[in-house]
DOVOVEX-227098 format. One record per residue (C-alpha): residue number from 1; x, y, z. Coordinates in nm, 4 decimals. Layout:
# residues N
[NUM; [X; Y; Z]] ...
***
This chain:
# residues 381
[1; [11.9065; 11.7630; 9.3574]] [2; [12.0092; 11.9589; 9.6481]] [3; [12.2358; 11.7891; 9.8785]] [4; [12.0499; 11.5946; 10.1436]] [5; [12.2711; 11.5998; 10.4686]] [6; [12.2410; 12.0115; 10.3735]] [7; [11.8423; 11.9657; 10.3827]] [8; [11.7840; 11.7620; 10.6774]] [9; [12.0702; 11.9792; 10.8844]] [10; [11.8639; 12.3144; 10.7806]] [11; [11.5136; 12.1099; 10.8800]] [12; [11.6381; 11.9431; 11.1842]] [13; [11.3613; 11.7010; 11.1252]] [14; [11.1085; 11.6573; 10.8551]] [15; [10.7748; 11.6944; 11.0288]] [16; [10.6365; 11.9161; 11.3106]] [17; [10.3054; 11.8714; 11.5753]] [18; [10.0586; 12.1613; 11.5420]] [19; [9.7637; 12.3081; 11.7547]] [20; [9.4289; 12.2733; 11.5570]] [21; [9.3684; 12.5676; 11.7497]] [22; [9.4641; 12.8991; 11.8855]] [23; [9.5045; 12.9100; 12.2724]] [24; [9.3810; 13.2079; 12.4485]] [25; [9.2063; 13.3083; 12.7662]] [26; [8.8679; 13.1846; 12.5695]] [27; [8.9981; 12.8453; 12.4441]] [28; [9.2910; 12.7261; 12.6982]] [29; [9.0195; 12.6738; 12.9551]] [30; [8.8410; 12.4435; 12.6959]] [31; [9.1240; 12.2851; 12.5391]] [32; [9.2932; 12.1807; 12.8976]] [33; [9.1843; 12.1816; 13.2480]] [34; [8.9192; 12.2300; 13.3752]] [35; [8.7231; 12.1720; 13.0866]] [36; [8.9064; 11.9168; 12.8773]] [37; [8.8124; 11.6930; 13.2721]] [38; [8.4874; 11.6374; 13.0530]] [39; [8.6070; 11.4748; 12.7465]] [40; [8.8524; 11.2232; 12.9534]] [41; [8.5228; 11.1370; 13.2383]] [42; [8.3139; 11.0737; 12.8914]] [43; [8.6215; 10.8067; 12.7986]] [44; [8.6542; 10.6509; 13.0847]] [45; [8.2833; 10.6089; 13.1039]] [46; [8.2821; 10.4338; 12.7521]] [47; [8.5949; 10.4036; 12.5434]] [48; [8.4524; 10.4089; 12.2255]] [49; [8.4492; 10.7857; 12.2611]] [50; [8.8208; 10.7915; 12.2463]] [51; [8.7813; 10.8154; 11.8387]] [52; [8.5262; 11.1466; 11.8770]] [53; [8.6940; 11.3381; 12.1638]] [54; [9.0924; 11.3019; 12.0226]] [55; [9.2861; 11.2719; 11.7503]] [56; [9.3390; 10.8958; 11.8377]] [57; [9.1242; 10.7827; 11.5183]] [58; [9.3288; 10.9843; 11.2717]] [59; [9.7168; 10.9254; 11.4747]] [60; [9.9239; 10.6466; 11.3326]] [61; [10.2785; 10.5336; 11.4655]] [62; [10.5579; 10.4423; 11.2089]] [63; [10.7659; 10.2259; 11.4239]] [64; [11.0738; 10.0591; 11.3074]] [65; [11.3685; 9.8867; 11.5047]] [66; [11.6497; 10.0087; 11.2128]] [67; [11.6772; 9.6417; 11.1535]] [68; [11.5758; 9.6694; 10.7424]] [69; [11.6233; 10.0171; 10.7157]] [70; [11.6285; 10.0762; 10.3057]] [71; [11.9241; 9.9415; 10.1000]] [72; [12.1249; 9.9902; 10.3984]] [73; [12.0118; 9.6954; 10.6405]] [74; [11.9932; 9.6857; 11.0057]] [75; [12.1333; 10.0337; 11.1012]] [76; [11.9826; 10.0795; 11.4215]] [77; [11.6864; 10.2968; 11.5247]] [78; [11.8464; 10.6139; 11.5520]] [79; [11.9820; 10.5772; 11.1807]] [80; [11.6286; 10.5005; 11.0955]] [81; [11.4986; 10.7904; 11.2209]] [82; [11.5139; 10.9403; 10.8680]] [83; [11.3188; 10.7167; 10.7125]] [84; [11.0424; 10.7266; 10.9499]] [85; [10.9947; 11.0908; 10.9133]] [86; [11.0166; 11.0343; 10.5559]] [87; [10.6933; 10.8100; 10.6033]] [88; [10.5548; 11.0474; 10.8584]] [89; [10.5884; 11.3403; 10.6053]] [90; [10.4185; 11.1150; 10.3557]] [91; [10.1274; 11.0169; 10.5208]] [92; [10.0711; 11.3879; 10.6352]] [93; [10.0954; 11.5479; 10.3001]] [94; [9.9232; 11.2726; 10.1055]] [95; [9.6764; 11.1576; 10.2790]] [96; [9.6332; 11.3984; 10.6125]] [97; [9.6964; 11.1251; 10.8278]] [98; [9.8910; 11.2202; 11.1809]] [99; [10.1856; 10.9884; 11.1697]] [100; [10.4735; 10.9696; 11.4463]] [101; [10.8511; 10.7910; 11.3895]] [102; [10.9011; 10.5668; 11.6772]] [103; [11.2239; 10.3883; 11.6806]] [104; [11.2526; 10.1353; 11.9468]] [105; [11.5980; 10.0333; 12.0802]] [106; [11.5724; 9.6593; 12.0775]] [107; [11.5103; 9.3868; 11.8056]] [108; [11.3694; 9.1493; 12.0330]] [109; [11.0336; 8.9866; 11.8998]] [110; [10.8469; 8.9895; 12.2240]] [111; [10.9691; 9.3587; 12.3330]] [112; [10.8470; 9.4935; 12.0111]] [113; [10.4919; 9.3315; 12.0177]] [114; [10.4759; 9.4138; 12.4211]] [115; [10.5890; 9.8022; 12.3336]] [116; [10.3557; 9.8172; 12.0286]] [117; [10.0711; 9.7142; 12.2951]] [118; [10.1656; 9.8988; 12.4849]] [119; [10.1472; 10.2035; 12.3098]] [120; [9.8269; 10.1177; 12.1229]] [121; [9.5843; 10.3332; 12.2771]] [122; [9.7039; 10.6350; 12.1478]] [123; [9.6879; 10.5562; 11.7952]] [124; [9.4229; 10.4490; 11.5432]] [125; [9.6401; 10.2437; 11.3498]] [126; [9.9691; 10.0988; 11.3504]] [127; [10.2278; 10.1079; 11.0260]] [128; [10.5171; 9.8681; 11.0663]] [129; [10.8211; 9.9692; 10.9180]] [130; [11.1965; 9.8441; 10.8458]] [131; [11.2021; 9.5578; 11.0694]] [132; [11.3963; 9.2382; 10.9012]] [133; [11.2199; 8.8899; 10.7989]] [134; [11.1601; 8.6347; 10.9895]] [135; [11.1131; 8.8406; 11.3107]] [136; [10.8326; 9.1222; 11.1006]] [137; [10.6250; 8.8257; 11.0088]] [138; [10.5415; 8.7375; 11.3603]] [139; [10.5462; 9.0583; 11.5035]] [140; [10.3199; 9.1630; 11.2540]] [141; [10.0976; 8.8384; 11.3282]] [142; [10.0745; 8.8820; 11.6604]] [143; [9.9791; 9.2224; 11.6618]] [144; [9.7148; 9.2127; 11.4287]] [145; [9.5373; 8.9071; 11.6631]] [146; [9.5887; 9.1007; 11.9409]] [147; [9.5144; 9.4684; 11.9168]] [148; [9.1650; 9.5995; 11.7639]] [149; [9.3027; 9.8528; 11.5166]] [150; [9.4513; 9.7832; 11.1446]] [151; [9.8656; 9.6580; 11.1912]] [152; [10.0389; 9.6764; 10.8596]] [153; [10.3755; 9.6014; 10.7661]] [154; [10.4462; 9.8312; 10.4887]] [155; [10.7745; 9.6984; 10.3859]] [156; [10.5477; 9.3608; 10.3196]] [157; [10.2152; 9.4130; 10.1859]] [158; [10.2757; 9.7978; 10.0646]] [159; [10.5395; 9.6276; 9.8436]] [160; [10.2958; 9.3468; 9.7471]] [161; [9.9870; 9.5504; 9.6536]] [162; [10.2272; 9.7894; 9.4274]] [163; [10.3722; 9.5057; 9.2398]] [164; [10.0294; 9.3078; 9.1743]] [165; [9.8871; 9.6345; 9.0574]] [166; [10.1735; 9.7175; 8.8115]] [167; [10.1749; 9.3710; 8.7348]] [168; [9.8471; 9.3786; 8.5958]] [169; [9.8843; 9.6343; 8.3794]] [170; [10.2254; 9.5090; 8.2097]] [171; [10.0639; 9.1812; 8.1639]] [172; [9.7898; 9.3625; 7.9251]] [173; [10.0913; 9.5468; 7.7839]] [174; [10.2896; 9.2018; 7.6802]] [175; [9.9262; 9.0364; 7.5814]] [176; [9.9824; 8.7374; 7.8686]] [177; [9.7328; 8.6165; 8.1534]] [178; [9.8146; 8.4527; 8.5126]] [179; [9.9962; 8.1091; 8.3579]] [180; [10.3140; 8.3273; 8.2932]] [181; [10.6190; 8.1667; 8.4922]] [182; [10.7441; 8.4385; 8.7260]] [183; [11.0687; 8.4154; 8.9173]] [184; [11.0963; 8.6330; 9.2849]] [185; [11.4350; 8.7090; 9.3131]] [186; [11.4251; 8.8114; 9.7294]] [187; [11.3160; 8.5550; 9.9673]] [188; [11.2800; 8.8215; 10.2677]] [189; [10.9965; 9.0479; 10.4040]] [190; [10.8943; 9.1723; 10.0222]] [191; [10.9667; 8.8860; 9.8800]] [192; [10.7090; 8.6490; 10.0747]] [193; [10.4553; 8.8600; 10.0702]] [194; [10.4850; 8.9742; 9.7289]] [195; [10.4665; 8.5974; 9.6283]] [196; [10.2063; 8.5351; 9.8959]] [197; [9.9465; 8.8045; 9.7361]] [198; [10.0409; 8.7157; 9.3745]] [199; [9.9024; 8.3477; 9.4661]] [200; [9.5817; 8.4980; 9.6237]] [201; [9.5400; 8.6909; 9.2694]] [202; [9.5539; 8.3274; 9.0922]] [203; [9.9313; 8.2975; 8.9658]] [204; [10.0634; 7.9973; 9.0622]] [205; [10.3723; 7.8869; 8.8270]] [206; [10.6432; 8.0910; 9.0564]] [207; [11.0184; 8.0147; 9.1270]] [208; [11.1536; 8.2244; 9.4287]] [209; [11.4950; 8.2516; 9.5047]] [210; [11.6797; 8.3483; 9.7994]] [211; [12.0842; 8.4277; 9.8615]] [212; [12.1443; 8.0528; 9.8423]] [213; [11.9961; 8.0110; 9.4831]] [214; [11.6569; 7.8862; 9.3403]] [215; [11.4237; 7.7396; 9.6569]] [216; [11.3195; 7.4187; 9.5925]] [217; [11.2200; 7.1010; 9.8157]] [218; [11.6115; 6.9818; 9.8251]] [219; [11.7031; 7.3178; 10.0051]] [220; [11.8379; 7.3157; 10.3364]] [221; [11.7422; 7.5213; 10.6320]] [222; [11.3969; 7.6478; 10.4770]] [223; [11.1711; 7.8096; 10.7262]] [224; [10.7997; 7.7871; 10.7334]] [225; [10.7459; 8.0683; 10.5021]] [226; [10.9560; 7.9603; 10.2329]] [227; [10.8157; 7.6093; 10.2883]] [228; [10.4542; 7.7814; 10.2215]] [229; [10.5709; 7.9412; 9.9256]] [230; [10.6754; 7.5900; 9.7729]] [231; [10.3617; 7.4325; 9.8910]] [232; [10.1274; 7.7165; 9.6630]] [233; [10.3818; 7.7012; 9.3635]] [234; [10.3111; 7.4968; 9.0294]] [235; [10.6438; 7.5621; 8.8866]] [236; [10.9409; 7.3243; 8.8039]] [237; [11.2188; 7.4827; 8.9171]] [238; [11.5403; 7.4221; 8.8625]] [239; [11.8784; 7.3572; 9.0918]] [240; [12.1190; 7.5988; 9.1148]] [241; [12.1272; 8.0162; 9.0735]] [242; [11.8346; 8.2217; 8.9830]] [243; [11.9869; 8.3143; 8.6895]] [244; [11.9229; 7.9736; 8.5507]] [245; [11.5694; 7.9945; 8.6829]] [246; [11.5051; 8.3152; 8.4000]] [247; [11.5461; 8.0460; 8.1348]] [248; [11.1865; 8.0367; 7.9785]] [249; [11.0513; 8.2441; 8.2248]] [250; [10.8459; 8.5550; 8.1745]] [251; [10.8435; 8.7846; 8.4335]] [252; [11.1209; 8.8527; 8.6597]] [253; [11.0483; 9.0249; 9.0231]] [254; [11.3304; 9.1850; 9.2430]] [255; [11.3188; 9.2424; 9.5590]] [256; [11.6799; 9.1404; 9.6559]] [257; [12.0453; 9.3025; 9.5749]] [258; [12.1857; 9.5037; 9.2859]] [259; [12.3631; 9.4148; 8.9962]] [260; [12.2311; 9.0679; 9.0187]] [261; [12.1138; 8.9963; 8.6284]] [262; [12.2574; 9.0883; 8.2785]] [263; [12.1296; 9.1240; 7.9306]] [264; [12.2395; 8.7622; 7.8815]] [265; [12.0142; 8.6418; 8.1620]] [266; [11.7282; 8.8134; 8.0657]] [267; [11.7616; 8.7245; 7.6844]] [268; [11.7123; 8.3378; 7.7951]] [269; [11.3706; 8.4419; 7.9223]] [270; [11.0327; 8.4223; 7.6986]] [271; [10.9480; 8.6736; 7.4021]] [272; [10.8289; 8.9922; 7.5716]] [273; [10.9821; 8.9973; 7.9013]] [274; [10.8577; 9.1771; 8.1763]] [275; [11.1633; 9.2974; 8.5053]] [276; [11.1016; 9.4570; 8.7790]] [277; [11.4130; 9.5275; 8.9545]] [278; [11.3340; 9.6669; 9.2489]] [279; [11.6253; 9.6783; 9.4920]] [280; [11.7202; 10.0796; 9.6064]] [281; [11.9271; 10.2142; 9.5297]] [282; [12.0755; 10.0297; 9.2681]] [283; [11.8577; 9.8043; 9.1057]] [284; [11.9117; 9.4058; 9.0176]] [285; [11.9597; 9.4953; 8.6359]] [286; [11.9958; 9.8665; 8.5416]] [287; [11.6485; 9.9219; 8.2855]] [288; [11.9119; 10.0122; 7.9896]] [289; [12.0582; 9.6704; 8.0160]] [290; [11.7654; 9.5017; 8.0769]] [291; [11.6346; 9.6779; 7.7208]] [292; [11.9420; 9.5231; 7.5961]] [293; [11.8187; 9.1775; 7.6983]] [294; [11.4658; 9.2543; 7.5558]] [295; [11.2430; 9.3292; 7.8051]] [296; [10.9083; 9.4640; 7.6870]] [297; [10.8132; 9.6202; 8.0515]] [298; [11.0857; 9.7464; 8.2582]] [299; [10.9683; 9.8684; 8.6614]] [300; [11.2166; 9.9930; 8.9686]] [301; [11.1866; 10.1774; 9.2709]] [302; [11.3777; 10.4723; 9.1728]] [303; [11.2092; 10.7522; 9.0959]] [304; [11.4111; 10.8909; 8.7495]] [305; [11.3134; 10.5847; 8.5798]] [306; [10.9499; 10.5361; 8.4327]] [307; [10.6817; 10.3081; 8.6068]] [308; [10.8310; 10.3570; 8.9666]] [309; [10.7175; 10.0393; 9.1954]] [310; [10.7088; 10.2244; 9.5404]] [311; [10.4919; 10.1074; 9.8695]] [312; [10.4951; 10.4997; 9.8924]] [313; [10.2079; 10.4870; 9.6257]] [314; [9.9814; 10.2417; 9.8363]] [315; [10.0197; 10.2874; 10.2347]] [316; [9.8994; 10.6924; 10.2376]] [317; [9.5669; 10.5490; 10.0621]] [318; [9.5371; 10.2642; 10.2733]] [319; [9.5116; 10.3832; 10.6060]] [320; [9.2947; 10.7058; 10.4847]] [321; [9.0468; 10.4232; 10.4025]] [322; [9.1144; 10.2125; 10.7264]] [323; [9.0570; 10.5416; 10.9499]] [324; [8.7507; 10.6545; 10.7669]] [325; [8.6029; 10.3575; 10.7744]] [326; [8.6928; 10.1759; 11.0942]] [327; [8.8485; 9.8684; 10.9309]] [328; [9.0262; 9.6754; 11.2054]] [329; [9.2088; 9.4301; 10.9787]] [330; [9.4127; 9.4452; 10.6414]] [331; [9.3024; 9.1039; 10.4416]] [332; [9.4247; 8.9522; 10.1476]] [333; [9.0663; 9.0465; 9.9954]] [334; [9.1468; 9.4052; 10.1224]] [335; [9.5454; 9.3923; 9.9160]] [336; [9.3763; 9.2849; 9.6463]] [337; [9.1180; 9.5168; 9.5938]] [338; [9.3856; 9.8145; 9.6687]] [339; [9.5505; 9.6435; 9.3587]] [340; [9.3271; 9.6203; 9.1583]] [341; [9.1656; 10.0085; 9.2396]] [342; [9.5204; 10.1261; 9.1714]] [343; [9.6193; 9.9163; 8.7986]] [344; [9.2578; 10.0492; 8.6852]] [345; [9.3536; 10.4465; 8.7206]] [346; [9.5815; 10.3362; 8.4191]] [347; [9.3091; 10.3048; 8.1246]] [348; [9.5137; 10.2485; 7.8166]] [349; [9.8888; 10.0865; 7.9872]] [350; [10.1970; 10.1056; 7.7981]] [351; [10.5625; 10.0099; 7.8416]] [352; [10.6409; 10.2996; 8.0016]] [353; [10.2930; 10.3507; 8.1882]] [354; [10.1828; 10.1112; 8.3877]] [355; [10.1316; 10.2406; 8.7243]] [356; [10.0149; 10.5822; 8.8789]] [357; [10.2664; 10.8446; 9.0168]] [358; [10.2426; 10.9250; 9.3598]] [359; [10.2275; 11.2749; 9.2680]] [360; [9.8557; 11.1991; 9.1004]] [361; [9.5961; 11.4018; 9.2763]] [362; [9.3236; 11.0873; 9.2514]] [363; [9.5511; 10.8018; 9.3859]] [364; [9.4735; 10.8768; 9.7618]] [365; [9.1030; 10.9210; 9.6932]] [366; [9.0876; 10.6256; 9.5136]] [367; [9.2660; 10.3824; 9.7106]] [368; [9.0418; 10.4889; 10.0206]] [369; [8.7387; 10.4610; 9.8436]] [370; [8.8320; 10.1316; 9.7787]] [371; [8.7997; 10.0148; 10.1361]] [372; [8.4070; 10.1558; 10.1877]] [373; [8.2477; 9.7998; 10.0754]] [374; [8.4715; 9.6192; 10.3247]] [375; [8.3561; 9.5531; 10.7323]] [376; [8.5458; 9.6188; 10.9987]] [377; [8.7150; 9.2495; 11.0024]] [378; [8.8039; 9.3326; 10.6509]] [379; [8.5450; 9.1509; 10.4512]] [380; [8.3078; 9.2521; 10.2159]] [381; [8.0333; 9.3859; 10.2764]] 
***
């Protein structure tokens, strides 16, 4: 792999703004003034024609604060910049979608929704990025009651919709249904709203655990998310360190810090195991140790190990269906369908096939086709 401070030096950033179209003495009158006076007096006269006359309807914003930035936390918004461009580059190759890294320099909640408003009008749709738990859930919130375009949180729901969908598949691998216990190893931003979506599927015997150990009602400090989370789950959880929690269980979810489980732990867990271990770039349990332990299904984020559980693979798809088809709001039924479009490009699943590559040529397609028999509140049609 060539040497990535050498790549992004020689690129001196990842994406670039084009003209659709070549100004001359013909065009440039069109394009600007006096002509383009027309498009912005049929605007003002009725706003809806924002979405014909300008690239509003297809222009999304990747904004971050640096707070969550990958494995490497809250960096700051210039060290984020990377990342964002990363996304932008994404979304523009993948799915043609215009998308713009804005890093904002403050991690205040109420700055962040009033800038996002702010800036609203110039985009179609608005991808939330990098921004640590608790503050992203109520950003997120906020925006999506109070702006009339689609607000996703990638690092969330992108993360949710991926794991459901692989976890589909590995389930018909291993021969179990939805009463499998399942312990969430991650309590932040993924982690809620990777438990969150699994309950709207129909699991319901979950253990989530957070830095302090295994949630349960005797925990201290628990904030209204994690109380949410225990008022949904089924499970009998035990005291004490999530490795204790594995006992009996059998799937095991990641979304936390590496290195955290051994063979040992995941031997204690039922026959056929399934682990994703998800944390970048070093996951929870390396997938040769977690073979040692047994597991039947083995899932990361990295992308040199099989069955790569990426957000990457669901957000490009996503908002080429909420563009084309006007869909102001991203609803559970709207995850879940995503999911369920993306674990059925896998006909026959195996252990070491259980979710598309990013690189397949019908993900994109399929995921946006997805999103046709929803309205524009996000229900079905």
């Amino acid at each position: 792999m060539q040497d990535p401070i050498e790549l992004h030096e020689k690129l001196r950033g990842k994406i670039r703004i084009g003209s659709k179209i070549e100004l001359n003495e013909e065009t440039l009158p069109i394009a600007y003034t006096p002509g383009v006076a027309k498009a912005s007096d049929a605007i003002a006269r009725d706003k809806s024609q924002v979405n014909k006359l300008t690239g509003k309807w297809n222009t999304v914003p990747v904004i971050s604060d640096g707070s969550a930035v990958l494995g490497l936390g809250n960096i700051g918004p210039e060290a984020a910049m990377p990342v964002m461009e990363g996304k932008a580059a994404i979304f523009a190759q993948f799915a043609g979608v215009d998308a713009v890294p804005i890093c904002l320099d403050t991690q205040d909640t109420e700055e962040i929704i009033k800038t996002v408003k702010y800036l609203a009008p110039s985009f179609g749709g608005i991808n939330l990025e990098d921004i640590s738990a608790p503050r992203c859930f109520e950003i997120e919130k906020r925006l999506t009651e109070e702006l009339d375009i689609p607000v996703f949180h990638d690092d969330q729901h992108g993360t949710a919709i991926v794991v459901l969908a692989g976890l589909m598949n590995a389930l018909k691998v291993v021969g179990k249904d939805k009463d499998v216990k399942i312990v969430i190893s991650g309590a932040g931003a993924a982690g809620i709203a990777v438990t969150n979506l699994l309950f709207e599927y129909g699991f319901k015997n979950i253990c989530m655990c957070d830095s302090r150990g295994v949630i349960t009602e005797d925990s201290q400090n628990l904030n209204e998310y994690k109380k949410n989370i225990l008022s949904q789950s089924s499970a009998t959880c035990p005291i004490g360190s999530c490795n204790l929690a594995l006992k009996d269980a059998d799937v095991l979810i990641g979304v936390s810090k590496p290195d955290q489980f051994t063979a040992e732990d995941i031997k204690t867990m039922n026959e056929s195991p399934i682990v994703f271990a998800m944390a970048n770039p070093i996951p929870e349990i390396m997938p040769d140790e977690a073979k040692k332990g047994g597991a039947k299904v083995i899932a990361t984020g990295r992308s040199d190990f099989p069955n790569q559980i990426n957000n990457a693979l669901v957000f490009p798809g996503l908002f080429r269906g909420l563009l084309d088809n006007e869909v102001q709001r991203v609803t559970p039924e709207i995850k879940l369908a995503v999911a369920e479009a993306i674990a059925n490009m896998i006909k026959s699943p195996t252990p070491e096939k259980i979710i598309p590559s990013i690189f397949e040529k019908g993900l994109v397609p399929t995921i946006a086709n997805s999103l046709k028999y929803f309205d524009k509140n996000g229900k079905e049609k």
